[in-house]
VEXPA-788239 format. One record per residue (C-alpha): residue number from 1; residue in one letter; chain; x, y, z. Coordinates in steps of 0.05 Angstrom, whole numbers, plus 5000, padded with zeros to 4 digits. Example, Ala and Ser with C-alpha at 12.3 -4.5 7.8 and 13.67 -1.06 7.14 Angstrom:
2
SITE resi resn chain    x    y    z
SITE    1    a     A 5246 4910 5156
SITE    2    s     A 5273 4979 5143
***
This chain:
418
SITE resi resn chain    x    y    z
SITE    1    x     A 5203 4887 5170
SITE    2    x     A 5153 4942 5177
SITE    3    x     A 5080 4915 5175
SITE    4    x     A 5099 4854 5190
SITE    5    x     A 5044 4810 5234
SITE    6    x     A 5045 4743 5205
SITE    7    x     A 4965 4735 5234
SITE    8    x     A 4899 4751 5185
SITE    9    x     A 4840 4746 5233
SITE   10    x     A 4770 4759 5237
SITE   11    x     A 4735 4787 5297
SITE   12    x     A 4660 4795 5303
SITE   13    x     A 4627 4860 5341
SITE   14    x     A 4644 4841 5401
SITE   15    x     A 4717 4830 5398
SITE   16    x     A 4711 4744 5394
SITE   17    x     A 4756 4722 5345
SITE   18    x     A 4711 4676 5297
SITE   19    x     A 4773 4658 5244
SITE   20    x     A 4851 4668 5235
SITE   21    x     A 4902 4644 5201
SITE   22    x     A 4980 4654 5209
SITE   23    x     A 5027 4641 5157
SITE   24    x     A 5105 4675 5173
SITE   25    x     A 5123 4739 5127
SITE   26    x     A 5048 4759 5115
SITE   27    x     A 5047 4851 5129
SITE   28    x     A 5007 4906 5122
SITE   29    x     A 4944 4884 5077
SITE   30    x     A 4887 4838 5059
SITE   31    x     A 4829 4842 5003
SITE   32    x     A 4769 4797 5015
SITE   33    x     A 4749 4775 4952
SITE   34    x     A 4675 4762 4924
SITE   35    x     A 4680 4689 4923
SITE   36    x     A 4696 4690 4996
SITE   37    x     A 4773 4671 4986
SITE   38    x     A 4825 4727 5017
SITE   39    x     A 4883 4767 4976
SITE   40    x     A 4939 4770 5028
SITE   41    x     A 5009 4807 5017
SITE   42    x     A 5071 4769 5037
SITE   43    x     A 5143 4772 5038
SITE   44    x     A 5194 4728 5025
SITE   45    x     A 5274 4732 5043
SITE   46    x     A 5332 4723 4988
SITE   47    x     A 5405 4708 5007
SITE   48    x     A 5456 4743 4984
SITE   49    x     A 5479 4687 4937
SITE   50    x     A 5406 4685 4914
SITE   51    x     A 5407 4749 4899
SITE   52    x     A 5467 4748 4860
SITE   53    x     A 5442 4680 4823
SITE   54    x     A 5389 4731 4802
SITE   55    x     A 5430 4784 4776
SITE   56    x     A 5435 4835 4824
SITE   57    x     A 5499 4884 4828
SITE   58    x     A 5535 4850 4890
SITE   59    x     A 5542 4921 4907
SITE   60    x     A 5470 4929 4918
SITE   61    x     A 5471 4864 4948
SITE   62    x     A 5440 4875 5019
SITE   63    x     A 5432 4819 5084
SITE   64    x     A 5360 4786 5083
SITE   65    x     A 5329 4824 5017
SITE   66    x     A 5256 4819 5020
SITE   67    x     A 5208 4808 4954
SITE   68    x     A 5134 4812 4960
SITE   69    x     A 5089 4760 4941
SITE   70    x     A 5016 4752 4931
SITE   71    x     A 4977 4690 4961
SITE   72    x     A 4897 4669 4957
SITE   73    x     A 4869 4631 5008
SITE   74    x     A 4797 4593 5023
SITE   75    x     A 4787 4605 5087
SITE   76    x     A 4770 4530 5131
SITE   77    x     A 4731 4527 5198
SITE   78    x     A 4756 4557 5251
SITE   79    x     A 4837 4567 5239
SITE   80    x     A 4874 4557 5179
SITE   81    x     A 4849 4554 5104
SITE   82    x     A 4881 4520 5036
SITE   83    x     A 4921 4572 4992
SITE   84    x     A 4887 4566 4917
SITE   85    x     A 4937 4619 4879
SITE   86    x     A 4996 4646 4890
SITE   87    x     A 5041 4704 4844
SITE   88    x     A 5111 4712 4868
SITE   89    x     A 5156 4777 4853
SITE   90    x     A 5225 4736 4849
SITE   91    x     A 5196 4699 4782
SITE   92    x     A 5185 4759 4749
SITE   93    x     A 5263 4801 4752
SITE   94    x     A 5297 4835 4698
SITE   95    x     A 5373 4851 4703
SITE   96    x     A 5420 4889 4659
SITE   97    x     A 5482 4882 4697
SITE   98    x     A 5508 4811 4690
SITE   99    x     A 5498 4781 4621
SITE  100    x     A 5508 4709 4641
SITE  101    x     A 5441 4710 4671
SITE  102    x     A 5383 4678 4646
SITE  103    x     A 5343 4743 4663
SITE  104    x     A 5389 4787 4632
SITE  105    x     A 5357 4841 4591
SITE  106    x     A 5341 4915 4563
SITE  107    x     A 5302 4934 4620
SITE  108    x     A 5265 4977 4584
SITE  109    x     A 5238 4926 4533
SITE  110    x     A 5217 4886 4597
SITE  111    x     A 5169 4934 4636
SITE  112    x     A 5127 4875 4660
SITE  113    x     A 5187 4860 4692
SITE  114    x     A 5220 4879 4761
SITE  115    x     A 5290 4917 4753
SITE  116    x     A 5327 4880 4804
SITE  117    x     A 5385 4931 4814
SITE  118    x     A 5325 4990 4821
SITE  119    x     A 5335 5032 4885
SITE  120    x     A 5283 5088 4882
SITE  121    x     A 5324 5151 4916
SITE  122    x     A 5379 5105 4949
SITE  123    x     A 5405 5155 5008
SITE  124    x     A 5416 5142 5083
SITE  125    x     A 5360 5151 5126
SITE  126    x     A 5369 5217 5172
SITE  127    x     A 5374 5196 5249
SITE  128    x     A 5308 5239 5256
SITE  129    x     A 5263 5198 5201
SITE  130    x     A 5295 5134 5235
SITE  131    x     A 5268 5148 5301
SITE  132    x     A 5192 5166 5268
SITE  133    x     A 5198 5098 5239
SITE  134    x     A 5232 5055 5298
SITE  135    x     A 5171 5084 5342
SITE  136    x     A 5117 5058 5287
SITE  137    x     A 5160 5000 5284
SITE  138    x     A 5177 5004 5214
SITE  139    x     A 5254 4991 5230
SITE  140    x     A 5287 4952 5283
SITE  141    x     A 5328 5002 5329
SITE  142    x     A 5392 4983 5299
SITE  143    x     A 5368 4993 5229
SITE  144    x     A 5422 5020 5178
SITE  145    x     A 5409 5040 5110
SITE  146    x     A 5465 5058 5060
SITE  147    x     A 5461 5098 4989
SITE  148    x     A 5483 5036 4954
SITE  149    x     A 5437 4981 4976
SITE  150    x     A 5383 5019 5003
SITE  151    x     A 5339 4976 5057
SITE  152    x     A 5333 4899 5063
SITE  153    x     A 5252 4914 5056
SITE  154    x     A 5270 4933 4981
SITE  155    x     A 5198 4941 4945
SITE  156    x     A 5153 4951 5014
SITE  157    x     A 5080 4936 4987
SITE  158    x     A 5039 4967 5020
SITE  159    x     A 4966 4954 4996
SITE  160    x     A 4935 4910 4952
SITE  161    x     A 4864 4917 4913
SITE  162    x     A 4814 4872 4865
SITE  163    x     A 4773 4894 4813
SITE  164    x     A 4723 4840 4801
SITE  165    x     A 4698 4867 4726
SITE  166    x     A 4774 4858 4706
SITE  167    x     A 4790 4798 4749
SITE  168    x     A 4860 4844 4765
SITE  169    x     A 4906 4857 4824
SITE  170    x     A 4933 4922 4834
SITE  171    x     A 4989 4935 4893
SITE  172    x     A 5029 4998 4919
SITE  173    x     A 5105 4986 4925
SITE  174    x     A 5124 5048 4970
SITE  175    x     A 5194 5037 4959
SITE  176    x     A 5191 5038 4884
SITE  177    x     A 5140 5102 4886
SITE  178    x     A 5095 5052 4842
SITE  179    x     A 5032 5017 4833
SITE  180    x     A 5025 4960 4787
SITE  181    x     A 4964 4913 4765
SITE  182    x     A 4974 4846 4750
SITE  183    x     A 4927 4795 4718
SITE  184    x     A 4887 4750 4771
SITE  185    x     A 4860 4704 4716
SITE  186    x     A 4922 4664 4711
SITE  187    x     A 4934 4591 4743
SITE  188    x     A 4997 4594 4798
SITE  189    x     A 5037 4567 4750
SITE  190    x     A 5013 4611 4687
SITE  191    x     A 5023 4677 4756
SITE  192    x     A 5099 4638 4744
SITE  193    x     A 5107 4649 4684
SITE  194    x     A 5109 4701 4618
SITE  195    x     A 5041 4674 4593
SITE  196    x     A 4974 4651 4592
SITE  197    x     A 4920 4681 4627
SITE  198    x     A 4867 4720 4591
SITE  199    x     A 4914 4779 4576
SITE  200    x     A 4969 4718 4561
SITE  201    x     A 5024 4754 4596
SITE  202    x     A 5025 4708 4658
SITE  203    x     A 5049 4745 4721
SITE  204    x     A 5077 4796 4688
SITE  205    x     A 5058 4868 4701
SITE  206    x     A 4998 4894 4655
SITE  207    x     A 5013 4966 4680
SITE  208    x     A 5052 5003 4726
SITE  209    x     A 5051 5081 4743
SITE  210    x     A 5084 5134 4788
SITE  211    x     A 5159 5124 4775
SITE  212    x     A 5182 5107 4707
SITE  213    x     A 5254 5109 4724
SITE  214    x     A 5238 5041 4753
SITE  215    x     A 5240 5004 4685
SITE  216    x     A 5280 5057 4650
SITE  217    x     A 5223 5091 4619
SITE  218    x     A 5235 5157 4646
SITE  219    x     A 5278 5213 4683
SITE  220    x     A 5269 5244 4754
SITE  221    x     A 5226 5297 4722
SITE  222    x     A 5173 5251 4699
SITE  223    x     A 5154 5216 4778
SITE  224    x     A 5093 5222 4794
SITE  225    x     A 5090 5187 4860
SITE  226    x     A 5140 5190 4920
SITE  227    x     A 5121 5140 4983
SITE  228    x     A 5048 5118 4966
SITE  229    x     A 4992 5088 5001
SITE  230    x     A 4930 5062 4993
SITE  231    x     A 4930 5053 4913
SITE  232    x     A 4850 5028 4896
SITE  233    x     A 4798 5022 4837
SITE  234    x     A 4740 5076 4846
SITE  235    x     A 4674 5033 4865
SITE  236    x     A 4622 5022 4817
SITE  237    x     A 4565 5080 4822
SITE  238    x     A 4617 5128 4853
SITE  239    x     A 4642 5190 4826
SITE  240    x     A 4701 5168 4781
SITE  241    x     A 4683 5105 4773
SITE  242    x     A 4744 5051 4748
SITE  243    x     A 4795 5109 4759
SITE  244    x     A 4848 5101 4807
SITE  245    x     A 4856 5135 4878
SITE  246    x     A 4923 5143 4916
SITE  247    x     A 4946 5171 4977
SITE  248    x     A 5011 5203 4953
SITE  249    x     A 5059 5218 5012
SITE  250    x     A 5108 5260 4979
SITE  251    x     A 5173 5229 5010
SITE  252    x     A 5226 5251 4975
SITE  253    x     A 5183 5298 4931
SITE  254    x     A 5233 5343 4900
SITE  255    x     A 5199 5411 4910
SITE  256    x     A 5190 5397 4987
SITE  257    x     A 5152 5354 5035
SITE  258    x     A 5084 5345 5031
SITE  259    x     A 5016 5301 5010
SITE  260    x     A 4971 5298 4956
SITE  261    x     A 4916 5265 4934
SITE  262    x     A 4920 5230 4854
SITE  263    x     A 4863 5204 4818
SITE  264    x     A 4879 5181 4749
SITE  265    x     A 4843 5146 4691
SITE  266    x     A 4888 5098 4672
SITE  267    x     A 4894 5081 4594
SITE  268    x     A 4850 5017 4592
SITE  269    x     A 4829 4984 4526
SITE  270    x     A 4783 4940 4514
SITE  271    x     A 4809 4881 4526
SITE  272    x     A 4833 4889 4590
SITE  273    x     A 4906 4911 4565
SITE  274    x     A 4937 4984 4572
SITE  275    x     A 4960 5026 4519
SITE  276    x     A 5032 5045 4523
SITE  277    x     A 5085 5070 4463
SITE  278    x     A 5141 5034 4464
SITE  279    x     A 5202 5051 4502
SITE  280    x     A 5163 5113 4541
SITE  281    x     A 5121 5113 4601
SITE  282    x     A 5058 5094 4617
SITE  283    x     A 5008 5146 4621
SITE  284    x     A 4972 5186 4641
SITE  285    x     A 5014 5245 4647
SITE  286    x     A 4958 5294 4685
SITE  287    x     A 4908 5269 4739
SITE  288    x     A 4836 5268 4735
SITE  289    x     A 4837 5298 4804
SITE  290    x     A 4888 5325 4856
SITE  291    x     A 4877 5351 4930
SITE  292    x     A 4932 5384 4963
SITE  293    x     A 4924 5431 5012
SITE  294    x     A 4919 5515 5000
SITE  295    x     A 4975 5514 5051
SITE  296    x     A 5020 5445 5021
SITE  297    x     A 5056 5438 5082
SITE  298    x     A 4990 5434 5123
SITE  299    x     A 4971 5368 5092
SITE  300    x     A 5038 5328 5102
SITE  301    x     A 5042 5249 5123
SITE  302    x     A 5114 5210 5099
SITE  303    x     A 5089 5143 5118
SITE  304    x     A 5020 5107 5136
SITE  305    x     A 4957 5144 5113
SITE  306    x     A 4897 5130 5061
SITE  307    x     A 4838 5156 5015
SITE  308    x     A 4769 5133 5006
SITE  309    x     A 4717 5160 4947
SITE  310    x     A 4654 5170 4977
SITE  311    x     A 4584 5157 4953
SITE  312    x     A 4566 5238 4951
SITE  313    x     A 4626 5251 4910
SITE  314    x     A 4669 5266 4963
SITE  315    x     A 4732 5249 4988
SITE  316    x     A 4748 5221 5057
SITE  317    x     A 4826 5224 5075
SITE  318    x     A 4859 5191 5133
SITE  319    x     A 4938 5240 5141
SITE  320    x     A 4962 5180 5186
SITE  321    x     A 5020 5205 5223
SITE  322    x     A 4973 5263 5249
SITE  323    x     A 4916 5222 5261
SITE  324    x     A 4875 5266 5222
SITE  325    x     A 4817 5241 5184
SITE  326    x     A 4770 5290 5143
SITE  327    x     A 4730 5297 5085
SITE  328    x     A 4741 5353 5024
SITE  329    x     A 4686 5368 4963
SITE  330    x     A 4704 5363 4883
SITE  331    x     A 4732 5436 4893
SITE  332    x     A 4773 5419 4956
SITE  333    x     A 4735 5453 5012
SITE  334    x     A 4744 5420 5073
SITE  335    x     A 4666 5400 5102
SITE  336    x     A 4678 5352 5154
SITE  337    x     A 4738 5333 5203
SITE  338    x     A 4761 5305 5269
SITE  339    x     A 4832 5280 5307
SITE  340    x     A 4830 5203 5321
SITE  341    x     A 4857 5202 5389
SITE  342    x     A 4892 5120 5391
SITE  343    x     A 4908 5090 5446
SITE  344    x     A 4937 5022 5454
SITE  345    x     A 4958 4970 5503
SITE  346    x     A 5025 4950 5486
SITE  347    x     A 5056 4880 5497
SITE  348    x     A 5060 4866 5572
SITE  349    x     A 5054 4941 5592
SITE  350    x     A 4994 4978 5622
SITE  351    x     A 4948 5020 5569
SITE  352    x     A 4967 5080 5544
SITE  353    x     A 4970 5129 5487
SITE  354    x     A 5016 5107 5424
SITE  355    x     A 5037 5042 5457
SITE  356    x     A 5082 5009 5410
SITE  357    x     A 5044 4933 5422
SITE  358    x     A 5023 4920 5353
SITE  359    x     A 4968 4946 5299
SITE  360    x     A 4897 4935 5285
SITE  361    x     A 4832 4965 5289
SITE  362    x     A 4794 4999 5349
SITE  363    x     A 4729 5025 5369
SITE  364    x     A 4727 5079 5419
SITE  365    x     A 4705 5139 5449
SITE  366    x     A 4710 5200 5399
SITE  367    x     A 4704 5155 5340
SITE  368    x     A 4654 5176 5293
SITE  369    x     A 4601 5124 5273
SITE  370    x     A 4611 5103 5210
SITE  371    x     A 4687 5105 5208
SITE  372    x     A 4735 5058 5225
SITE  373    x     A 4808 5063 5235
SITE  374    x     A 4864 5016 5235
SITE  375    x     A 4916 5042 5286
SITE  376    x     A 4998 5036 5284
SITE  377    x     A 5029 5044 5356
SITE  378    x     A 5067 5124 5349
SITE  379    x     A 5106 5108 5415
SITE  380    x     A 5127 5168 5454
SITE  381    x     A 5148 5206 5383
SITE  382    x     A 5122 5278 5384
SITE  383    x     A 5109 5284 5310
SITE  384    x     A 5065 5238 5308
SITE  385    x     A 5003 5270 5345
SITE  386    x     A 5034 5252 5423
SITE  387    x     A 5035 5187 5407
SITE  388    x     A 4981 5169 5356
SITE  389    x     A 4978 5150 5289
SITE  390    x     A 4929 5117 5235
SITE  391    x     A 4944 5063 5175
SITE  392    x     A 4877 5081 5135
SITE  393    x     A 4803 5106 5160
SITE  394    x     A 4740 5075 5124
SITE  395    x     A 4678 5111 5127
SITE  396    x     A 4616 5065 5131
SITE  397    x     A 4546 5083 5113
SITE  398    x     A 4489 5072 5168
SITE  399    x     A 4454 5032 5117
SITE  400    x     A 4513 4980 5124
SITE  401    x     A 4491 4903 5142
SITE  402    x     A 4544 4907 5196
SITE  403    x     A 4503 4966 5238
SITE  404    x     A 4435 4919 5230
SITE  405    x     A 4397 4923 5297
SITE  406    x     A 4450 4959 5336
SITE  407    x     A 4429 5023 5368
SITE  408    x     A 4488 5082 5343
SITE  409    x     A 4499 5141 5384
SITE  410    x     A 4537 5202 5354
SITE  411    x     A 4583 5210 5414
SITE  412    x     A 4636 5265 5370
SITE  413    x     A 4608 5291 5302
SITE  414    x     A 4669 5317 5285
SITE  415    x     A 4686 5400 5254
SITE  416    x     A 4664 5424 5201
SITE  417    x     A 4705 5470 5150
SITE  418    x     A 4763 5497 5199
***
């Protein structure tokens, strides 16, 4: 499964690890949360006759389906830590295929509900995206995908974010071309079930956006997202403040290949529900703010990648599979930029560029003070900057506790403009 590690650790400046904690089917993200406890995205395996029990299409039915799930954990000394909440995707499936079900239902008139028999796009994966992704190691080298059940790694969150003020969870599903927000103020067994909480809907979805087709809400012509990253709440004191910022990747877009940036003010009322009219999509319909470049195909990352608000009103945005991090204005102008040059040591093998040993984060010559990168092994694929590519890039200021009584040199200040 792509994004798989199965470890959460935490290293101090020198590279010492100080905590971890390993717990099988954990990928991709974490979100320290302010009471000290850790959001951690996980993934659990169906069988086939699970996934039939749960009403999906035997059709669609595919070996080892994966469903994301949501765990907290208190970290404890050294290794290891007690989980305090959990929220599980199989609890919360809608199915319209096989009546005898207990989850049978108009999908539509269940959009806090998961569509079991949703593919987003099914299609076979070309032999030339398969090799981009076998050298990231997203797939196994004898991955096969077919139009009807689409890949065992059905839903493929891929980021997860808290917003304290709201005490909600919201996640990117790149296979569903989604994000949803769930409530965090629920017990694990209220996260179980259809109520309770202070929105009293449980583990249900409060809102969802980017692909309405995915609870039958909606026609091609109405997606808004194709292959997203790095889905987040705008910081407090930051331009846009409480709107949303995605990376979009734009696989799959239907008027070509390329990515964009989306910030959107979702419809929050007061009480910490969204507005939505029945049986049509949830809005918005328009952005608050879109970057995409004069040139679209210039600015073009199908997997990986992420986007950070900055406190000057900028925008910092990491195009992963280029290794490409730079920052544009309000109006798009490109003021700052540099190439993240990775390299690796993979498993058992000498160092060198792209190495496909793993992912995590590096400091290293050419880096820019201030910004931090999380790296994914390119292997020896061309497209993907000779080897190299980037997760997400976070820009830190110099007034950051973590640079207190360290001397910082500016070894690369990066380009400016072109």
């Amino acid at each position: 499964m792509p994004g798989l590690s199965g470890r959460i650790e935490r290293v101090d400046w020198d590279g010492n690890q100080a905590w971890s904690y390993t717990r099988l089917g954990l990928h991709h993200d974490i979100e320290p949360l302010p009471n000290g406890n850790i959001l951690m995205l996980g993934a659990e395996e169906l069988s086939t006759e699970e996934q039939i029990a749960l009403g999906r299409d035997p059709a669609r039915a595919t070996k080892g389906l994966k469903l994301d799930y949501l765990v907290e954990l208190k970290p404890e000394g050294r290794e290891g830590g007690t989980i305090v909440w959990e929220w599980r995707m199989k609890n919360h499936l809608v199915q319209d295929f096989d009546r005898a079900k207990k989850n049978y239902g108009i999908v539509s008139d269940h959009v806090g509900e998961v569509d079991i028999n949703f593919i987003e796009n099914p299609k076979a994966e070309t032999s030339s995206n398969l090799r981009v992704l076998q050298s990231l190691g997203y797939v196994s080298s004898g991955a096969k995908f077919t139009p009807q059940s689409g890949s065992a790694d059905w839903t493929h969150a891929n980021s997860v974010a808290y917003h304290k003020g709201l005490d909600q969870i919201m996640l990117s599903l790149r296979s569903l071309s989604e994000i949803w927000i769930i409530d965090h103020s629920t017990t694990t067994a209220e996260a179980a079930g259809a109520s309770g909480g202070k929105r009293n809907m449980g583990g249900r979805i409060l809102y969802r956006w980017g692909n309405p087709q995915a609870y039958q809400s909606g026609s091609p012509a109405d997606q808004m997202l194709f292959g997203q990253h790095d889905a987040q709440w705008i910081g407090e004191g930051t331009a846009g403040e409480g709107n949303i910022l995605i990376f979009n990747n734009g696989e799959g877009r239907k008027d070509g290949q390329y990515s964009s940036i989306e910030e959107i003010r979702p419809p929050l009322k007061s009480d910490g529900s969204y507005e939505r009219i029945e049986r049509e999509a949830f809005g918005p319909t328009e952005t608050a703010w879109r970057y995409v470049s004069e040139k679209r195909e210039d600015f073009s990352s199908d997997v990986l990648s992420g986007v950070q608000r900055l406190l000057n009103g900028n925008t910092l945005i990491c195009s992963g599979t280029q290794g490409r991090v730079f920052e544009v204005t309000r109006d798009g102008d490109t003021v700052w930029e540099q190439k993240i040059d990775i390299t690796m040591r993979p498993r058992g093998g000498a160092r060198r560029p792209g190495g496909a040993g793993g992912a995590g984060p590096r400091r290293r010559p050419g880096m820019r003070p201030g910004v931090a990168g999380a790296a994914a092994g390119g292997g020896a694929n061309d497209a993907l900057a000779g080897g190299g590519a980037l997760f997400r890039a976070t820009r830190y200021g110099l007034d950051h506790p973590a640079f207190g009584g360290r001397l910082l040199e500016s070894i690369n200040s990066g380009t400016v403009g072109k």
